[in-house]
N, C-alpha and C positions, 0 to 999 in steps of 0.2 A: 491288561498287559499280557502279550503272549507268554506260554511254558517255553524254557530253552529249550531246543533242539536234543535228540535222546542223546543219553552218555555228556552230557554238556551242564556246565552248571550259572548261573546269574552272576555275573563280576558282581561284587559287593553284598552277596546273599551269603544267608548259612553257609551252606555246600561251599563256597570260595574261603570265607573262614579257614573250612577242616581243611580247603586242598591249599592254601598258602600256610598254615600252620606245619604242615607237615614236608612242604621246599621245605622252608625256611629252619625246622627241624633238622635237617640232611646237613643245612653250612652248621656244622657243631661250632664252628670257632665264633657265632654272634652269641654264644650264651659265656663268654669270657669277658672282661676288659667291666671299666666301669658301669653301675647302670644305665640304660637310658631311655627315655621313653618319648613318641612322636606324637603327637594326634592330628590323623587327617579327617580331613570334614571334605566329605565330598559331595557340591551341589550337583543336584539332579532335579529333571524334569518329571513330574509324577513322582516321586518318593520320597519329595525333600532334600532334607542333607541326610548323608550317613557318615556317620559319627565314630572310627574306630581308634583305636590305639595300635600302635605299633614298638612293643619291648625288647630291647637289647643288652644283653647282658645277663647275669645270674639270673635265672627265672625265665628265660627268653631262650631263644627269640620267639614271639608266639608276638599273635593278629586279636585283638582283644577288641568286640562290637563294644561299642560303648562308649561314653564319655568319661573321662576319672584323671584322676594327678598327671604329670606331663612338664617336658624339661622346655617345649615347641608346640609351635601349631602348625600345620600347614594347610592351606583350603585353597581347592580349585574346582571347576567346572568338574563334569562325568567326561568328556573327551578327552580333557587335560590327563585325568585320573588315569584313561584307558592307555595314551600315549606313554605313561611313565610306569605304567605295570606291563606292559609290551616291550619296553627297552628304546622307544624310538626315539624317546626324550629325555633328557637327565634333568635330576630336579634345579639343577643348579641352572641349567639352560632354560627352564622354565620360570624360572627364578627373574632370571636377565630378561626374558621375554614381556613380564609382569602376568604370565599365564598359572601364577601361584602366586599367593599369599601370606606371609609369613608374620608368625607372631612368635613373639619369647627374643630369646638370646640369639642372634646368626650364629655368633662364636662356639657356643653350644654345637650347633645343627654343624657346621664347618668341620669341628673337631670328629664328628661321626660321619665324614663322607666316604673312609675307605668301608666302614661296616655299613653304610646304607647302599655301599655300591653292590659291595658281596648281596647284601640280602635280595636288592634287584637281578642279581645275575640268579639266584638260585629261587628266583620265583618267574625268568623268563618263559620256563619250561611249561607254564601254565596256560596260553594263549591259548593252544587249541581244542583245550578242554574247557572254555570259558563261550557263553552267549552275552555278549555287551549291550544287550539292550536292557 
């Protein structure tokens, strides 16, 4: 697999970690309001799935590689993935589409759509410092 392009970092690598940790740092107000925690599984060609967690509230908001405790699941494809960290798709549209997967509680996932919306808005700014392959 090719290196990203200079100054450019791998959607779903290290490097994208540190730069969504730190959007998602800047909206102060996801580290308020009850816990809560996502895990998306993103299938990919050559990599497998990648396996992150996504924490909201006290402790958060922060991008956590890994697998671990969780209120939701969500998994979709790597374009699904790219279309919903770009802004072009909302998860709930994605949802409707069947172009995600959903496990756990909806009611859960529903009750946090104004905090998953902010955290997407303050991870938009990432796109063109990102290589998608």
């Amino acid at each position: 697999m090719p290196e990203p392009g200079p100054g450019r970092v791998r959607f779903l690598s290290e490097g994208w970690f540190e730069l969504a940790n730190r959007a998602a740092a800047a909206a102060g107000s996801l580290a308020e309001g009850e816990p809560f925690v996502l895990r998306q599984v993103v299938v990919t060609q050559g990599r497998g799935a990648v396996v992150y967690r996504v924490v909201l509230g006290p402790g958060g908001p922060a991008f956590l590689p890994g697998d671990g405790p969780h209120h939701a699941s969500l998994r979709c494809d790597l374009d699904t993935a790219r279309a919903l960290a770009e802004g072009r798709l909302s998860a709930y549209r994605a949802l409707e589409m069947g172009a995600v997967r959903l496990e756990g509680d909806p009611a859960a996932v529903s009750a946090q759509a104004d905090r998953l919306a902010e955290l997407g808005r303050a991870l938009a700014g990432l796109s063109s410092q990102l290589d998608w392959g």
